[in-house]
C-alpha positions as CSV (number, residue, x, y, z in Angstrom):
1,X,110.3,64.9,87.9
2,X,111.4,66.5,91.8
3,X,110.6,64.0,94.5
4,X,108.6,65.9,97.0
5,X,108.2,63.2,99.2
6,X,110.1,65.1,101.9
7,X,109.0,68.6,100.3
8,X,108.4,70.4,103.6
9,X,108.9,74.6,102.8
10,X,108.5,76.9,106.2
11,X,105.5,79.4,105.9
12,X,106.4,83.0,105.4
13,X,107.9,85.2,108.0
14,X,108.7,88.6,108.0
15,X,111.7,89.6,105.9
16,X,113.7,92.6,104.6
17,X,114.4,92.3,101.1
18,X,117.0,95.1,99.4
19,X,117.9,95.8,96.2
20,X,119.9,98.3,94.2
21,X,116.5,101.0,94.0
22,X,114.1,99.8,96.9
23,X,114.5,98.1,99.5
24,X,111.3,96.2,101.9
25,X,110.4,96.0,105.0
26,X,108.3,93.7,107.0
27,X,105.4,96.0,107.7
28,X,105.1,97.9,111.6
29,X,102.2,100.5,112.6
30,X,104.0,102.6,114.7
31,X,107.0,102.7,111.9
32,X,105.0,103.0,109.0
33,X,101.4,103.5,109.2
34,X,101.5,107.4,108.7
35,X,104.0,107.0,106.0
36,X,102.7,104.5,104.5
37,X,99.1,106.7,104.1
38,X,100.7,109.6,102.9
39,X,102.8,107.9,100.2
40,X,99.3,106.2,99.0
41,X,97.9,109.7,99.1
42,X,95.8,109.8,102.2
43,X,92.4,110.2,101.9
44,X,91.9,111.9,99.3
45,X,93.4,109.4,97.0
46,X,94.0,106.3,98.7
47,X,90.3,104.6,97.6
48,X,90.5,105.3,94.3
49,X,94.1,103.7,94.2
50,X,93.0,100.8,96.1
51,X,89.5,100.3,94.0
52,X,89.9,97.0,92.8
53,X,90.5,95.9,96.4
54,X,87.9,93.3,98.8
55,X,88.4,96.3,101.2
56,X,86.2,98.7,103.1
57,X,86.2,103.0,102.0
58,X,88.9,104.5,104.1
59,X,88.4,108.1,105.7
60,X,91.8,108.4,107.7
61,X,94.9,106.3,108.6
62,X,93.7,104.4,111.5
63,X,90.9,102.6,109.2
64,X,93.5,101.8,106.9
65,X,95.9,100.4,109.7
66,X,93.2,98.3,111.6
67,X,92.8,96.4,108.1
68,X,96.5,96.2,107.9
69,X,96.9,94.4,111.4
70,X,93.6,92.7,110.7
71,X,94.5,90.5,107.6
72,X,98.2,90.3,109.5
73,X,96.7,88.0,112.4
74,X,93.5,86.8,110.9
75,X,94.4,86.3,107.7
76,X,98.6,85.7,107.6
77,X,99.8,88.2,105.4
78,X,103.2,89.4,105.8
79,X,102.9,93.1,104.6
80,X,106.4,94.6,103.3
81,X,106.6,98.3,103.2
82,X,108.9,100.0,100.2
83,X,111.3,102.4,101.1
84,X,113.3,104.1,98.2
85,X,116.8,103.4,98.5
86,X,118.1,106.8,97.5
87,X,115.7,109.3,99.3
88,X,114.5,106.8,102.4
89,X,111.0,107.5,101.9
90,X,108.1,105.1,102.2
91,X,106.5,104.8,98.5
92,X,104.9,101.6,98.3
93,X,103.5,98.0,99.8
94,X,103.0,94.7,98.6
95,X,101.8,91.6,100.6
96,X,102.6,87.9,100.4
97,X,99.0,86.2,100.8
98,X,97.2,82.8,101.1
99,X,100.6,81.4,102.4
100,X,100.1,77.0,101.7
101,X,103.6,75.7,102.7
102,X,102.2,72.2,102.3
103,X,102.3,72.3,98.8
104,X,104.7,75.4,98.3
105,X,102.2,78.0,97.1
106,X,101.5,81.8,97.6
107,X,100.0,84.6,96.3
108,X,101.2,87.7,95.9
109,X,98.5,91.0,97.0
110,X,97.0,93.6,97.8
111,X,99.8,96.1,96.0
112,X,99.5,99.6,95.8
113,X,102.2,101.9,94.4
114,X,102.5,105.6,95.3
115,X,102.9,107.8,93.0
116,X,106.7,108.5,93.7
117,X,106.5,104.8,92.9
118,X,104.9,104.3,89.8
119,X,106.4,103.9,86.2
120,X,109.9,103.7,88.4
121,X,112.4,101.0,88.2
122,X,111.3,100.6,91.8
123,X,108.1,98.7,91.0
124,X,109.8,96.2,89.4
125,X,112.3,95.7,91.5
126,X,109.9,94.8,94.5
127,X,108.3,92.1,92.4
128,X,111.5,90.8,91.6
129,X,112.8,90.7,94.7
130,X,109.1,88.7,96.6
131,X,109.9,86.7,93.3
132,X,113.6,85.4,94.2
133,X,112.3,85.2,97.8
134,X,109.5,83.3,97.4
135,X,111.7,80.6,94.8
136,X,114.9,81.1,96.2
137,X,114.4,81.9,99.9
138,X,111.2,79.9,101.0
139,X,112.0,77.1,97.7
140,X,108.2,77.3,97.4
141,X,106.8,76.0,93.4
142,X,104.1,78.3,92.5
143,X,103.8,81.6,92.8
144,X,99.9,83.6,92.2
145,X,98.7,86.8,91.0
146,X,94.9,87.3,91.1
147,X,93.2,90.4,90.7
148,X,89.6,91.3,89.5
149,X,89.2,90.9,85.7
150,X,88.3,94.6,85.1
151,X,91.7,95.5,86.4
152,X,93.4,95.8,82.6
153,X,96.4,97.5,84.2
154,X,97.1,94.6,86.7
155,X,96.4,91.8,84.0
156,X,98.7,94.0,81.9
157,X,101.5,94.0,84.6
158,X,101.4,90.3,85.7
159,X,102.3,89.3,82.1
160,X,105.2,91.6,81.9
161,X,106.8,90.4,85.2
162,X,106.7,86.9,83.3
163,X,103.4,85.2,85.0
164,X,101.2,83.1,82.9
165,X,97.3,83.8,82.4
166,X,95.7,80.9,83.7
167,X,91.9,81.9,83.1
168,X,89.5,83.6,85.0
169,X,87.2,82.3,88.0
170,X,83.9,83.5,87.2
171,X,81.8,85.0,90.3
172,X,84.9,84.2,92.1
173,X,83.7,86.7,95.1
174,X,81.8,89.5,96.0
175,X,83.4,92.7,96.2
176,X,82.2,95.8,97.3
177,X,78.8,94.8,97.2
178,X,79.8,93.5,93.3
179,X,80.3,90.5,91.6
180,X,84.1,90.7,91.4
181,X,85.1,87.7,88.0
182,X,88.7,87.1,89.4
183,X,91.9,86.8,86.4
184,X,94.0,83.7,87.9
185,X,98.1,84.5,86.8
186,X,101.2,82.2,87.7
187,X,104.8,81.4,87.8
188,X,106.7,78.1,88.7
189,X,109.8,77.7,90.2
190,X,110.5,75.8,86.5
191,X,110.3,79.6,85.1
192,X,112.0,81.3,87.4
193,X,115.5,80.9,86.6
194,X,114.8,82.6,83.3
195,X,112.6,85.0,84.7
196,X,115.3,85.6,87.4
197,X,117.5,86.1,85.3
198,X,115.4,88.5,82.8
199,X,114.4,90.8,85.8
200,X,118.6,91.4,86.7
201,X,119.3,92.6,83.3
202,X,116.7,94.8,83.0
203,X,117.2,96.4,86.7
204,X,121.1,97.0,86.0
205,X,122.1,100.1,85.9
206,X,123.0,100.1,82.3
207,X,119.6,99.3,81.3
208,X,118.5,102.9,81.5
209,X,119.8,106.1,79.7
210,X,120.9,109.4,81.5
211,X,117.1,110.4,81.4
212,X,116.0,106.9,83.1
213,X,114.3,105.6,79.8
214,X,114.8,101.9,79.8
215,X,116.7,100.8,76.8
216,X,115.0,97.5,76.6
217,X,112.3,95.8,77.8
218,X,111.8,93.6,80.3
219,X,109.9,91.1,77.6
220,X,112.1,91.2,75.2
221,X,115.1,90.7,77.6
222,X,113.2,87.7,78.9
223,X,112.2,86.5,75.2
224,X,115.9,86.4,74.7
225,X,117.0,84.2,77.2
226,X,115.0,81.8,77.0
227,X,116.0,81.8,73.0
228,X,119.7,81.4,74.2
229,X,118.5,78.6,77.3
230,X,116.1,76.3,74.9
């Protein structure tokens, strides 16, 4: 059992985070706001993207930025903004959320992929990367994934990245005028090492064929080695 007697993590800060397809950046309006919208697809798609979000409809970028800087100084997330590696272009955002360095614990939110972004090694590389900051950079112990229980795609998603269903929190909040039942996931700094460890091997290079096509999956990679570590 670790002593945490004198268990005293920093809260989050803005970072920048690269790796080998994506790298992020801490988020800045005058950098990346229009960007930022036009990767998400602007108006015309950015609401239906962002639909399982606690957030207001959104006509045009500056909406979409004052909640941005909003939930920055009110609310202490630390927005990073995705910028593919090979072409430089913004694709993507992710936010750590609910930082509690008192007991090492933080959520991980309000992500929306672009298009450019989706079904890309890119996705999973930003996970993996808030993953090995949040464990190995800020030595926090629990890292959360919550999203509202009707998202299938999300719960699908948390469990592949190697976080563990807790349950769901019924009438958790109200969303949109709705009842929003919220799906609780997690993973401990116990875990991570083999999660770590799973998300390398399937990023590398020779994980993917001339097409892109993964050759194996990131489960099964995972599945493996914590076979080989037991």
């Amino acid at each position: 059992m670790r002593d945490l007697s004198n268990y005293k993590p920093a809260a989050p800060s803005p970072v920048t985070l690269k790796g080998h397809y994506v790298t992020l950046e801490p988020y800045d309006r005058d950098k990346h706001l229009a960007a930022l919208w036009d990767a998400l697809g602007g108006a015309e798609a950015i609401n239906d993207l962002i639909r399982y979000f606690p957030n207001d409809h959104y006509e045009n970028s500056e909406q979409f930025g004052a909640w941005l800087e909003n939930v920055r100084a009110n609310s202490g997330f630390v927005t990073l903004v995705a910028r593919e590696n090979a072409s430089g272009n913004v694709v993507g955002m992710a936010s750590y959320m609910r930082p509690d360095p008192k007991n090492g614990v933080i959520e991980v939110g309000s992500v929306a992929h672009g298009l450019a972004m989706k079904r890309s090694p890119m996705s999973t590389e930003l996970h993996y990367l808030m993953a090995k900051h949040v464990f190995e950079g800020l030595d926090y112990r629990r890292y959360e994934w919550k999203c509202h229980n009707e998202n299938e795609p999300s719960k699908v998603t948390a469990i592949r990245y190697g976080f563990t269903f807790e349950g769901v929190f019924r009438q958790h909040v109200i969303s949109r005028g709705k009842n929003r039942d919220t799906a609780w996931f997690s993973m401990i700094d116990s875990e991570w090492p083999v999660i770590g460890k799973a998300f390398e091997a399937w990023l590398s290079p020779d994980n993917f064929d001339a097409d892109g096509k993964q050759k194996r999956r990131l489960e099964e990679i995972r599945a493996e080695i914590a076979k080989a570590a037991a």
